[in-house]
KELUM-403956 format. One record per residue (C-alpha): x, y, z. Coordinates in steps of 0.02 Angstrom, whole numbers. Layout:
SITE        u        v        w
SITE        X        Y        Z
...
//
This chain:
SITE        u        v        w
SITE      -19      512      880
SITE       76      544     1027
SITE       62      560     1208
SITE       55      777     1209
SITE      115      884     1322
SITE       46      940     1511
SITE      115     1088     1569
SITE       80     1140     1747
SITE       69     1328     1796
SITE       -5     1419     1919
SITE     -189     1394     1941
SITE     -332     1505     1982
SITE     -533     1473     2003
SITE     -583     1319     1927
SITE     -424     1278     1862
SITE     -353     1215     2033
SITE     -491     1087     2030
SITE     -413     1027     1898
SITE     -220     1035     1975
SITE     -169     1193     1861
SITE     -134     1060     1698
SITE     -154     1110     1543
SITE     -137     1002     1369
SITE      -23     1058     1245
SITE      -16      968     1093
SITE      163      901     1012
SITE      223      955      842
SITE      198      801      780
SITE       10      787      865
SITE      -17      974      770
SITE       58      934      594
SITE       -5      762      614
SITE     -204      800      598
SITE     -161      957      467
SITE      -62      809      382
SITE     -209      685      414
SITE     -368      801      378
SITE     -276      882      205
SITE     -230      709      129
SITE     -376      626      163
SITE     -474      794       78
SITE     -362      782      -86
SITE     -376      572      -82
SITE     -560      599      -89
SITE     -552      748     -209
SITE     -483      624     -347
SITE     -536      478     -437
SITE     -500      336     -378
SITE     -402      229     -497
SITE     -270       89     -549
SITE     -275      -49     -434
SITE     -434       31     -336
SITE     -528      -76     -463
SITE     -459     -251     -397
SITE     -451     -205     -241
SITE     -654     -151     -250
SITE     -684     -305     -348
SITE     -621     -408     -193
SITE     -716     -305      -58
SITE     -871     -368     -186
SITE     -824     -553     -197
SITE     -789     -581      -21
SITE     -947     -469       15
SITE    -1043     -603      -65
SITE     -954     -752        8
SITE     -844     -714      150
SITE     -796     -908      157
SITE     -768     -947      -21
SITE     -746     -821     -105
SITE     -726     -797     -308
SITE     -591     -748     -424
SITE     -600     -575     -411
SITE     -602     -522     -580
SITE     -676     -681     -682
SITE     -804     -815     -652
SITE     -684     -956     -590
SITE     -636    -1009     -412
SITE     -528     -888     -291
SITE     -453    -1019     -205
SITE     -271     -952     -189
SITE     -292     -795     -226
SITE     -149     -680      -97
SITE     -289     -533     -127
SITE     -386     -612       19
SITE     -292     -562      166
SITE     -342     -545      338
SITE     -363     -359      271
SITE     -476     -379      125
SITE     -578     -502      239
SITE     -611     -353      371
SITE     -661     -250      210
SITE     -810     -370      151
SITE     -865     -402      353
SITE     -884     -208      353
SITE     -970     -207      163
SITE    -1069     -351      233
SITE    -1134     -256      377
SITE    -1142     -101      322
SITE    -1230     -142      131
SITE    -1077      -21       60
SITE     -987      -67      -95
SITE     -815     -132     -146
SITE     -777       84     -212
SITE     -866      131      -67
SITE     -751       17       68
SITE     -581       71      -30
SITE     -631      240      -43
SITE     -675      256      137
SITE     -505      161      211
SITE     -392      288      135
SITE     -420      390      289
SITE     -409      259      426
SITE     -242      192      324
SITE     -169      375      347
SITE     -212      361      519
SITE     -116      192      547
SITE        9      262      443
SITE       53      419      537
SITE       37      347      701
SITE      165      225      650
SITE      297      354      585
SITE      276      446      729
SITE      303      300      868
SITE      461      239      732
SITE      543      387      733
SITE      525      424      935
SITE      610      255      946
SITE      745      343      841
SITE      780      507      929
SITE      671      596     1062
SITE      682      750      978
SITE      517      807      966
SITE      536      885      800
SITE      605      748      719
SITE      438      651      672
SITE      355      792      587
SITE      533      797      475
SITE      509      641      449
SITE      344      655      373
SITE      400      791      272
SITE      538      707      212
SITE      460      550      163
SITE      320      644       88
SITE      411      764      -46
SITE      593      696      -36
SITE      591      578     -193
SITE      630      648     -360
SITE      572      758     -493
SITE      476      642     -587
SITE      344      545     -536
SITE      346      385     -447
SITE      158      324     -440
SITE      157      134     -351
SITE       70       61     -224
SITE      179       53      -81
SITE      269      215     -145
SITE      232      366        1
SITE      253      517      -93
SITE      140      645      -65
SITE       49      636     -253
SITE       53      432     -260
SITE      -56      449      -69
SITE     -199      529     -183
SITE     -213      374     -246
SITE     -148      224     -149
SITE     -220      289       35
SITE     -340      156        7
SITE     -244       17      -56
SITE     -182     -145       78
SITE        5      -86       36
SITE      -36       87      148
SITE      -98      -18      285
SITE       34     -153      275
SITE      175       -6      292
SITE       78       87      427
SITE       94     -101      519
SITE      267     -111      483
SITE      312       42      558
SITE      217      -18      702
SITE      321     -158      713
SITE      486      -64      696
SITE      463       37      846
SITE      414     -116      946
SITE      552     -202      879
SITE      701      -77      911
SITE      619      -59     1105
SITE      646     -212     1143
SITE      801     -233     1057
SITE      861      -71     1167
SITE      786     -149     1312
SITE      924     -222     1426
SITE      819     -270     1575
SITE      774     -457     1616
SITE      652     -520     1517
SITE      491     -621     1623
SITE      348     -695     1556
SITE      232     -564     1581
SITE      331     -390     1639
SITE      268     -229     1696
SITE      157     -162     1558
SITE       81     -341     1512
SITE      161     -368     1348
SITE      335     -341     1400
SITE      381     -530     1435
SITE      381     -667     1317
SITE      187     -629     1241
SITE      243     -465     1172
SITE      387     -553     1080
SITE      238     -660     1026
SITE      110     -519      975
SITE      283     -440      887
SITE      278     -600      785
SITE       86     -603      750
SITE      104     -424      692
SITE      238     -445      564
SITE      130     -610      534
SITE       -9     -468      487
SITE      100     -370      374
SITE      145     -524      258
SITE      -12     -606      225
SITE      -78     -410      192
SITE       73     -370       79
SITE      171     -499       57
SITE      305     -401      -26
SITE      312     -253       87
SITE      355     -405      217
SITE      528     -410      144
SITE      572     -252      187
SITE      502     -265      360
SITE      582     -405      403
SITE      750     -337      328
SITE      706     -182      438
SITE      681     -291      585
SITE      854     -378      560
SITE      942     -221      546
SITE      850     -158      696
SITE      896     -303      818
SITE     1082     -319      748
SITE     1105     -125      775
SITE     1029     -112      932
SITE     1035     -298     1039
SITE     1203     -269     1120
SITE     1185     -428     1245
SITE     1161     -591     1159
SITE     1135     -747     1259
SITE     1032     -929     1252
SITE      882     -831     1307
SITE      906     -668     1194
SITE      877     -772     1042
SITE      768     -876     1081
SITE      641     -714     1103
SITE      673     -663      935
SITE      666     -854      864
SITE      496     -846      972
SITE      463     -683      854
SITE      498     -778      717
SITE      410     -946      747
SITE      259     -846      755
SITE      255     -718      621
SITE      281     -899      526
SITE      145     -977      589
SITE       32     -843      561
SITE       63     -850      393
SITE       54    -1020      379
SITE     -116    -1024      484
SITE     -224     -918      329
SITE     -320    -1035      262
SITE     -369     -915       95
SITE     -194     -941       16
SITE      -11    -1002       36
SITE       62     -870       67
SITE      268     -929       54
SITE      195     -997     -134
SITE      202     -840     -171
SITE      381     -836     -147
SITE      414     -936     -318
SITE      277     -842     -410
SITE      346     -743     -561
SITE      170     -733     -640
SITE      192     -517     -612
SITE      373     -498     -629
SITE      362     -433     -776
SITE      220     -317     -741
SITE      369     -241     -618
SITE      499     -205     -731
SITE      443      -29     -776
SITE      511       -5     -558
SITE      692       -1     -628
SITE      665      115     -786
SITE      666      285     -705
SITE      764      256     -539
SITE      849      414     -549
SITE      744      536     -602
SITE      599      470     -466
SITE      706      457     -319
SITE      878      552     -353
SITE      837      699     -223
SITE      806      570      -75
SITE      980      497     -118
SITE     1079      652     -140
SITE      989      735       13
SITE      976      596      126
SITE     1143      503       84
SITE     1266      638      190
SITE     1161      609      346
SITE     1151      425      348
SITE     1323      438      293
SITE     1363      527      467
SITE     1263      401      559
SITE     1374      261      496
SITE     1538      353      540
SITE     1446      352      719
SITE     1386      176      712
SITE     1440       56      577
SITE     1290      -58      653
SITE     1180      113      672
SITE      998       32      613
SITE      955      119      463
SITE     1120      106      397
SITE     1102      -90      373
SITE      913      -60      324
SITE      975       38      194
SITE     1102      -91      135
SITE      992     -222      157
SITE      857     -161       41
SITE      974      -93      -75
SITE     1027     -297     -107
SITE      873     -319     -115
SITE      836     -200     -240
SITE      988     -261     -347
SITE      927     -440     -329
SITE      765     -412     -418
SITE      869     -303     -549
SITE      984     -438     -579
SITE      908     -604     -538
SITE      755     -513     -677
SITE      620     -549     -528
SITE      553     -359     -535
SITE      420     -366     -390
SITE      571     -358     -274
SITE      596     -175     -324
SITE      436     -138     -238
SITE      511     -110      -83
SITE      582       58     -171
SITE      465      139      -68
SITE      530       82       88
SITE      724       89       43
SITE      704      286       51
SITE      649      290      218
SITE      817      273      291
SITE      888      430      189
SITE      730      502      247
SITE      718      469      432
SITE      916      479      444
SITE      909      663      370
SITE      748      709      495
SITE      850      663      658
SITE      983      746      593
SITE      912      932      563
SITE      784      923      727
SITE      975      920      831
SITE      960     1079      910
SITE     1047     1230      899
SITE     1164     1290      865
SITE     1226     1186      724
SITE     1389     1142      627
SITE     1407     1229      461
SITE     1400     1052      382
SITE     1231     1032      471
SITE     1184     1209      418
SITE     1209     1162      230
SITE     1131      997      243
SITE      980     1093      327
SITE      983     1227      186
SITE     1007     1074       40
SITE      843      973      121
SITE      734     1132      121
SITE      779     1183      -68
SITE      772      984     -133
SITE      571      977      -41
SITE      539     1135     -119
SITE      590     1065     -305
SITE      497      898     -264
SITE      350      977     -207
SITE      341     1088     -348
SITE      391      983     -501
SITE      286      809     -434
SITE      174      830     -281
SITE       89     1004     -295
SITE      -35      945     -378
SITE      -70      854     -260
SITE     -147      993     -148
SITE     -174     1115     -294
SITE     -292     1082     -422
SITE     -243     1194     -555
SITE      -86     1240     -624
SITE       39     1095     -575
SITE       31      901     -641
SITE     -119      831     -584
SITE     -173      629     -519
SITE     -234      534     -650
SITE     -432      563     -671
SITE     -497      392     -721
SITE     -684      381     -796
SITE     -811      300     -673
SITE     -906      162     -722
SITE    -1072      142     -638
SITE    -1164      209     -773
SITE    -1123       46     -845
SITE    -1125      -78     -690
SITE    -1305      -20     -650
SITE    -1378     -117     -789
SITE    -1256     -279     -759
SITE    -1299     -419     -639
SITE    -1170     -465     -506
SITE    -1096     -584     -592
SITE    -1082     -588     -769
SITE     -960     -579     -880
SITE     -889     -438     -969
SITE     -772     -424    -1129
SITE     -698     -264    -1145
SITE     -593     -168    -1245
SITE     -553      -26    -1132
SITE     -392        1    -1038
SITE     -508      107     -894
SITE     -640      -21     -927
SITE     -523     -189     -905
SITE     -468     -114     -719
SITE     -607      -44     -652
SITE     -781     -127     -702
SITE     -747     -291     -589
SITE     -737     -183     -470
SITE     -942     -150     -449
SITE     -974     -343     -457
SITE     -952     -403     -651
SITE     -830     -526     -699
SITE     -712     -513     -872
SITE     -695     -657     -964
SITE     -500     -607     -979
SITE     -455     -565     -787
SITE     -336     -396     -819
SITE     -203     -433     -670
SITE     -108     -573     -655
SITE     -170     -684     -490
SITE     -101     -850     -412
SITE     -271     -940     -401
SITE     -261     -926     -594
SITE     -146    -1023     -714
SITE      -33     -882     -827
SITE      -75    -1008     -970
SITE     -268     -977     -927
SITE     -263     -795     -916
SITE     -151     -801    -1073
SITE     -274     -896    -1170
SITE     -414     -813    -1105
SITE     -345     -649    -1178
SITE     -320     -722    -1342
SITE     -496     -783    -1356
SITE     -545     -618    -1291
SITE     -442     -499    -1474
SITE     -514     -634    -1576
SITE     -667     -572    -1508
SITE     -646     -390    -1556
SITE     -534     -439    -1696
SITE     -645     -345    -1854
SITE     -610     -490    -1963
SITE     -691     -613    -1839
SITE     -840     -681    -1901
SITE    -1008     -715    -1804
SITE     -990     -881    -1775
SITE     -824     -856    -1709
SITE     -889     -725    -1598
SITE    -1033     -851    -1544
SITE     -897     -987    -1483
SITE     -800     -867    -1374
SITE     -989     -796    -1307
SITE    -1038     -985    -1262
SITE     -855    -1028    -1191
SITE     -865     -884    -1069
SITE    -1051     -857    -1036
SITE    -1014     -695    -1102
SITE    -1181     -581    -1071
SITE    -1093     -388    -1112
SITE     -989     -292    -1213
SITE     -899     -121    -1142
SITE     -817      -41    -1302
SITE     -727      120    -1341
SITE     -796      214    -1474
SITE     -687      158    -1583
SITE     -732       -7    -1596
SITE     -907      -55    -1689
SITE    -1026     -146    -1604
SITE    -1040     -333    -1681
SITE    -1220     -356    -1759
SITE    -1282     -462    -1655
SITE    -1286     -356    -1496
SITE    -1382     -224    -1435
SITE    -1334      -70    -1357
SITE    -1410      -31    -1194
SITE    -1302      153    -1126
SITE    -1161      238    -1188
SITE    -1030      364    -1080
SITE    -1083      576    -1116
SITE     -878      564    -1059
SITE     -778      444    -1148
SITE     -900      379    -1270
SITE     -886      190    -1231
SITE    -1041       87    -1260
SITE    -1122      -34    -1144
SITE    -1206     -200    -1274
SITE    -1300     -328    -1215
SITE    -1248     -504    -1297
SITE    -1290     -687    -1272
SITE    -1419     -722    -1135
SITE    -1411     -777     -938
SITE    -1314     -963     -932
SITE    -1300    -1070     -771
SITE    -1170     -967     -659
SITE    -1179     -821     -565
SITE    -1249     -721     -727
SITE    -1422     -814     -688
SITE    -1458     -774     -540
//
C-alpha cells in the first residue's frame, strides 16, 4: 500500500550480509491489511444482495457471449446496455476461464476492489500531506464518519454499505478515481519541464495520456462516479497548477482528449447517451430524503477543518471539490435528475480527508485542534455504534440485509428462460444465475422505458387473481414464459406445476408453458 519503512542499525552475523536493513511496515501498510483482511471476512460473512443480482446476471450474459452479449435481465438484445464496461467484460473473461459463475465472480471481486480501493486512499492522501498518519485517518474517517442512520448505496463507503457493495463496479470505479487523483495533483504540483518521456517513463507527455485513459476507465465503469472525478480533477489542477502557459494546457487538454476518446472508443454502449438518460432518475430520489440524518456527523465534524484549509488556501483542492460536488448535488435536487446525488458518497471525502490531515499534525496541538481531535473521536464512536457495528459484530447491533438465495430454484431452470415473478428478492436476484424475467426489474438503456413499462403490466395481469387462463396463456406465448417463482401468498394458476418450493421463505418454483425457439430451447 505503501513503500514501508527501512531502518538501518547496527548489524551483527548474518545481518551485515544483508547491510544491517530491516523492514518496518507504515501505519497505513499495518491498518491497511487489518482493514483489508476484516472487511473482506464480514463482505463474505453476508449475503450478497441488491444490485449483486444484476451485476451476476451480467458476469452470466457476457460469460456466454463475450461479443454480443444479452440484456441482462430479459430475453432481448444488450446492445447499449452501460452494464458492459471494460469491467464487467474482465468479469465474464475470468468466468469464461475459470467455469465460475456470475455470484461466484461478484462475490470474489469484493476483495480485490478493497484492495484497489485502499491502495488508492492511501497514494491520495500522501499526495495531500506526508504525514504518515494521515492515511489511516483517512480511512477511518471515511469509513464511520457519515451519520447515524444508514446510508446503504453503491458508491456510498461507509463501513456497513462495504458488506455489501465491495463487489459492485462503483467500488472499483472509486478505487480508480483515487488513483487518478494522486496522479493528477503530482503533476499538477510538479513545476519541472515537462519532455516527452521524463525520468520515470511516464512523466512526459504519455503519462498525461495514461492520466486520460484512466479517468477514460472510471467513466465507462461508472459513469456517474466520473462526475465527481472529473470535478475532483478540476479542483485538483486549479488548486495546485500555479504556472499556466501554451504548453501547461495543452497537457491537461491532452488529458482530456483522451479520457474522451476512450469513452468514445467502447464499442458495447454510448457512453455520453447516457448523459440525457432519465430512465433511473426517479429510482434516485429516495438519495435526497434522509440527507441529514445519513451524513450530518461528516458535515459537522469535517466542516471546521476544511473550513481552516480554506482560510489557508481559498484555491486549497478539496475546498473546491467540496463546492463543486455540492452544485452538483443541488443540481440533481433541483433540476429533479436524482442520479446526480450519487456522488454523495464522494462529496464527504473532502470533510473526511480535510479532518485526517488535520489531526495527524503533530504535537503539540492548538486547543482548537485539541477539540476538533476530541469531537472526531466521539462522532466515529456514535457512527460506529448506531450504523456500522454491525458490520463487524453479528449480534446485538443493526445488521446487513440477509437476502434469501436462490439456487435452489435456478438449478432446475435452463440458462435462458424466462421467469415471471412475484417476489421482490426473487425480481433482483434470480437473473442473476442465468434466467431471464419477462419484466426486466432495473431500468437499462438498451431497453425502451415504454417496453419495460409494458412488460410489467403484462407481467400483474399475469398474477392478477381475476385473470383468467386464457389471459394467462397470451402473456405465456408473448414472452416464452417457461416458470413461475411465487411467494406463498400467491396461488399457483392451474395450469402449472410445481417443481420445488423454499424450507426459508416459502416461495414456489412452477413449471409453465413448454421450451419455444430462443435461448429457453436450447
Amino acid at each position: 500500500m505503501s513503500a514501508g519503512v527501512l531502518v538501518r542499525r547496527a548489524a551483527h552475523g548474518a545481518s551485515a550480509l544483508r547491510g544491517g536493513r530491516v523492514w518496518r511496515p507504515t501505519p497505513y501498510q499495518a491498518a491497511g491489511f487489518l482493514f483489508w483482511l476484516v472487511v473482506s471476512l464480514a463482505y463474505w460473512r453476508v449475503p450478497l444482495c441488491c444490485d449483486a443480482g444484476q451485476h451476476a446476471a451480467v458476469v452470466e450474459r457476457l460469460k456466454a457471449d463475450l461479443l454480443h452479449p444479452r440484456h441482462p435481465m430479459a430475453d432481448l438484445p444488450g446492445a447499449g446496455s452501460a452494464y458492459y464496461s471494460p469491467y464487467a467484460l474482465a468479469q465474464g473473461v475470468s468466468a469464461r476461464l475459470t467455469g465460475l459463475g456470475g455470484w461466484e465472480v461478484v462475490r470474489l471481486a469484493g476483495p480485490l476492489n478493497l484492495l484497489v480501493l485502499l491502495t488508492g486512499v492511501n497514494r491520495f492522501v500522501r499526495t495531500l500531506t506526508p504525514r504518515p498518519w494521515a492515511p489511516v485517518l483517512a480511512l477511518v474517517a471515511m469509513t464511520l464518519l457519515w451519520g447515524t442512520e444508514r446510508a446503504w448505496w453503491s458508491g456510498y463507503l461507509g463501513l456497513m454499505s462495504m458488506t455489501g457493495n465491495l463487489g459492485y463496479p462503483s467500488t472499483f470505479a472509486i478505487g480508480l478515481t483515487f488513483w487518478a487523483w494522486a496522479l493528477t495533483g503530482a503533476r499538477a504540483r510538479d513545476t519541472r519541464r515537462v519532455r516527452w518521456v521524463g525520468p520515470g517513463g511516464l512523466r512526459g507527455l504519455p503519462g498525461y495520456a495514461a492520466l486520460g485513459v484512466l479517468y477514460g476507465l472510471v467513466l465507462l465503469i461508472h459513469p456517474i462516479t466520473s462526475v465527481a472525478a472529473v470535478l475532483g480533477a478540476v479542483a485538483l489542477v486549479a488548486g495546485w497548477q500555479r504556472r499556466w502557459s501554451g504548453p501547461v494546457l495543452g497537457r491537461w487538454a491532452l488529458t482530456g482528449a483522451t479520457a474522451a476518446l476512450t469513452g468514445a472508443a467502447w464499442p458495447y454502449f454510448d457512453v455520453f447517451a447516457l448523459a440525457g438518460n432519465d430512465s433511473v432518475d426517479a429510482v434516485h430520489r429516495t438519495l435526497y430524503a434522509h440527507l441529514a440524518g445519513e451524513f450530518w456527523l461528516a458535515v459537522v465534524v469535517g466542516l471546521p477543518a476544511l473550513w481552516r484549509r480554506g482560510r489557508r488556501s481559498p484555491r486549497d483542492p478539496l475546498v473546491l471539490m467540496f463546492a463543486l460536488d455540492c452544485l452538483v448535488v443541488a443540481y440533481g435536487r433541483l433540476s429533479g435528475h436524482y442520479t446526480y446525488g450519487r456522488v454523495l458518497g464522494l462529496t464527504l471525502v473532502p470533510l473526511q480527508f480535510a479532518l485526517a490531515v488535520e489531526l495527524a499534525a503533530p504535537r503539540p496541538w492548538s486547543a482548537a485542534r485539541r477539540v476538533l481531535g476530541w469531537a472526531a473521536a466521539a462522532g466515529t464512536a456514535l457512527g460506529f455504534l448506531t450504523v456500522h457495528a454491525g458490520a463487524l459484530i453479528p449480534a446485538g447491533f443493526p445488521q446487513p440485509p440477509s437476502w434469501p438465495a436462490y439456487g435452489w430454484a435456478a438449478r432446475h431452470i435452463g440458462p435462458g428462460e424466462v421467469v415471471i415473478t412475484d417476489g421482490y428478492y426473487a425480481g433482483h436476484a434470480i437473473a442473476g444465475y442465468g434466467p431471464n424475467l419477462a419484466a426486466p426489474a432495473w431500468p437499462d438503456p438498451s431497453l425502451d422505458e415504454r417496453e419495460r413499462e409494458r412488460r410489467e403490466a403484462d407481467v400483474a395481469r399475469y398474477l392478477d387473481r381475476d385473470a383468467t387462463r386464457a389471459e394467462r396463456a397470451a402473456v405465456v406465448r408473448r414472452y416464452r414464459v417457461r416458470w413461475l417463482l411465487l411467494t406463498r401468498w400467491r396461488p399457483v394458476p392451474e395450469e402449472a406445476v410445481v417443481v420445488a418450493w423454499s424450507e426459508r421463505t416459502g416461495e414456489v418454483l412452477a413449471r409453465v408453458g413448454s421450451p419455444g425457439p430462443g435461448p429457453g430451447a436450447r
